[in-house]
C-alpha positions as CSV (number, residue, x, y, z in Angstrom):
1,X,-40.9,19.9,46.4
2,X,-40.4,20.4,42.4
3,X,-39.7,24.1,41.6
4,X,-41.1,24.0,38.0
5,X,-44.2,22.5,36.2
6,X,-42.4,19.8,34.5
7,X,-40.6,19.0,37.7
8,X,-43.8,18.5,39.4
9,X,-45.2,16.5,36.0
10,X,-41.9,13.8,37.0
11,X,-42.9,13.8,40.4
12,X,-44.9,11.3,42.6
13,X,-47.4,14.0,44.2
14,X,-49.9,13.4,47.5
15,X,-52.7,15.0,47.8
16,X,-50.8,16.9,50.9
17,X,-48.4,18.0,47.9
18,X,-51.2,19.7,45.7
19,X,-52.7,21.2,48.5
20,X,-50.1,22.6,50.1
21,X,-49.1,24.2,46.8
22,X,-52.4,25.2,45.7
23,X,-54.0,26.7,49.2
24,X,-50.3,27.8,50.4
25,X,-50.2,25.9,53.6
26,X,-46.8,24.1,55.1
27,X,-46.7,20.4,56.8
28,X,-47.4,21.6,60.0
29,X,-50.9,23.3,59.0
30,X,-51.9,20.1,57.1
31,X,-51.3,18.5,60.3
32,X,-53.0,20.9,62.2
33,X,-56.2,20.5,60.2
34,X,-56.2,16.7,60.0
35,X,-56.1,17.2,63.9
36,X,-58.8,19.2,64.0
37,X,-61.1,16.7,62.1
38,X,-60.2,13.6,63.9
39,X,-61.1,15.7,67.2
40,X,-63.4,18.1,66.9
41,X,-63.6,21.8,67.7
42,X,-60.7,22.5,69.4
43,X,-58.7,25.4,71.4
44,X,-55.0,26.6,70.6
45,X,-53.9,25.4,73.6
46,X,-55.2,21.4,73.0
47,X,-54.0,21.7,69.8
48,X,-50.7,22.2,71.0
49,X,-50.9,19.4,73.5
50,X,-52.1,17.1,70.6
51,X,-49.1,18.0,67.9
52,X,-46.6,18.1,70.2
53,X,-46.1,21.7,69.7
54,X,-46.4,25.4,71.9
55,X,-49.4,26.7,71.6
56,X,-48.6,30.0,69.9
57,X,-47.1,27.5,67.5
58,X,-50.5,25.6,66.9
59,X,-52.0,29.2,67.1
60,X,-50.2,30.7,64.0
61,X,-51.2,27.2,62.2
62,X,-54.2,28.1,63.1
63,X,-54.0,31.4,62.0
64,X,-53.0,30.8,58.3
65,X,-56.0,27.6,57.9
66,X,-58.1,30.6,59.0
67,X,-56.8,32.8,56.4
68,X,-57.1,29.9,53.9
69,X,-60.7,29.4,54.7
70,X,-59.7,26.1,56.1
71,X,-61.2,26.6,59.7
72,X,-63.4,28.8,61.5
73,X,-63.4,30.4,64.9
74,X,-66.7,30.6,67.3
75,X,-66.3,32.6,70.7
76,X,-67.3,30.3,74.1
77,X,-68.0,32.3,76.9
78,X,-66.6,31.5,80.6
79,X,-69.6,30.9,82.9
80,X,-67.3,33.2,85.7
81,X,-66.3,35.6,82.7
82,X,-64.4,35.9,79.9
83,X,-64.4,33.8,76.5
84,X,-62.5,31.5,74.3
85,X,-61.6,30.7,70.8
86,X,-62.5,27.4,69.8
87,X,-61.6,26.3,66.1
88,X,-62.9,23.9,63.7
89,X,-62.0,22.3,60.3
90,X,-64.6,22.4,57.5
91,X,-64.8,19.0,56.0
92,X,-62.7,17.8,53.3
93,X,-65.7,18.3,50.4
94,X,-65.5,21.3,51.4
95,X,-61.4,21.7,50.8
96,X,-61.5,19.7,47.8
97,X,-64.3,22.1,46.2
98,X,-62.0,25.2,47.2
99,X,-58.9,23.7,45.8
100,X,-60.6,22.4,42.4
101,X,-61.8,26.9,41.8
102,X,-58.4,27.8,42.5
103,X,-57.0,25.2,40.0
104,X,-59.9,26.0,37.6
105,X,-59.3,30.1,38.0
106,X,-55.2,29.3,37.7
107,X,-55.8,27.3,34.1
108,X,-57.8,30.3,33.3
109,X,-55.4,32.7,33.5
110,X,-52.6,30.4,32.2
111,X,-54.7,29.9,29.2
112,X,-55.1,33.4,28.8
113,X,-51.5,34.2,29.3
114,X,-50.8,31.7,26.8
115,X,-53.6,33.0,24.4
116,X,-51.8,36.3,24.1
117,X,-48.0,35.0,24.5
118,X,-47.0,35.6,20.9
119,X,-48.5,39.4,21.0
120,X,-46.9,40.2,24.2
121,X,-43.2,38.3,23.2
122,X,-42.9,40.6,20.4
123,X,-44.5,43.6,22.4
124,X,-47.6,44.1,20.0
């Protein structure tokens, strides 16, 4: 991935790109979330089965799409006891909204930064 705003001007960029720069996600949590919506609420442990990967992997993807606001948790309960987390992707208007704030709060503060760049280079 390009290290610097031109570089990433050059560059051909996905949608995958932005978003895993923007929300600070890596390959396997996009993955991890478009599994989720093509299957529905799902546990850790599925999700593993389904990307190929251990479930405490598919569990710390999990973990940061929580943190992202990407996906949700609800508790089942066990009819003979106990519970289980099941997780679920919000949908994509959803992301899209979330990512187009963060962009809109980032040019914000760029533009302020910028605003003030002459003042602050010379230390006024």
């Amino acid at each position: 991935m390009a290290s610097s705003i031109p570089e990433m001007l050059r560059a051909e960029c996905k949608c995958e790109d932005m978003a895993k720069c923007v929300l600070g996600l890596k390959e396997l949590d996009i993955s991890t979330y478009k599994k989720l919506l093509e299957n529905g609420p799902t546990t850790a442990e599925q999700l593993g089965q389904l990307l190929g990967r251990e479930r405490s992997t598919a569990y710390r993807s999990l973990q940061n799409l929580t943190s992202a606001g990407l996906v949700y948790r609800e508790t089942k309960s066990i009819d003979i006891g106990g519970y289980y987390y099941e997780y679920t992707a919000i949908e994509p208007s959803q992301v899209k909204k979330m990512i187009k704030a963060t962009i809109d709060e980032w040019y914000q503060k760029m533009s302020d930064l910028v605003e003030n760049f002459d003042r602050e280079l010379l230390g006024e």
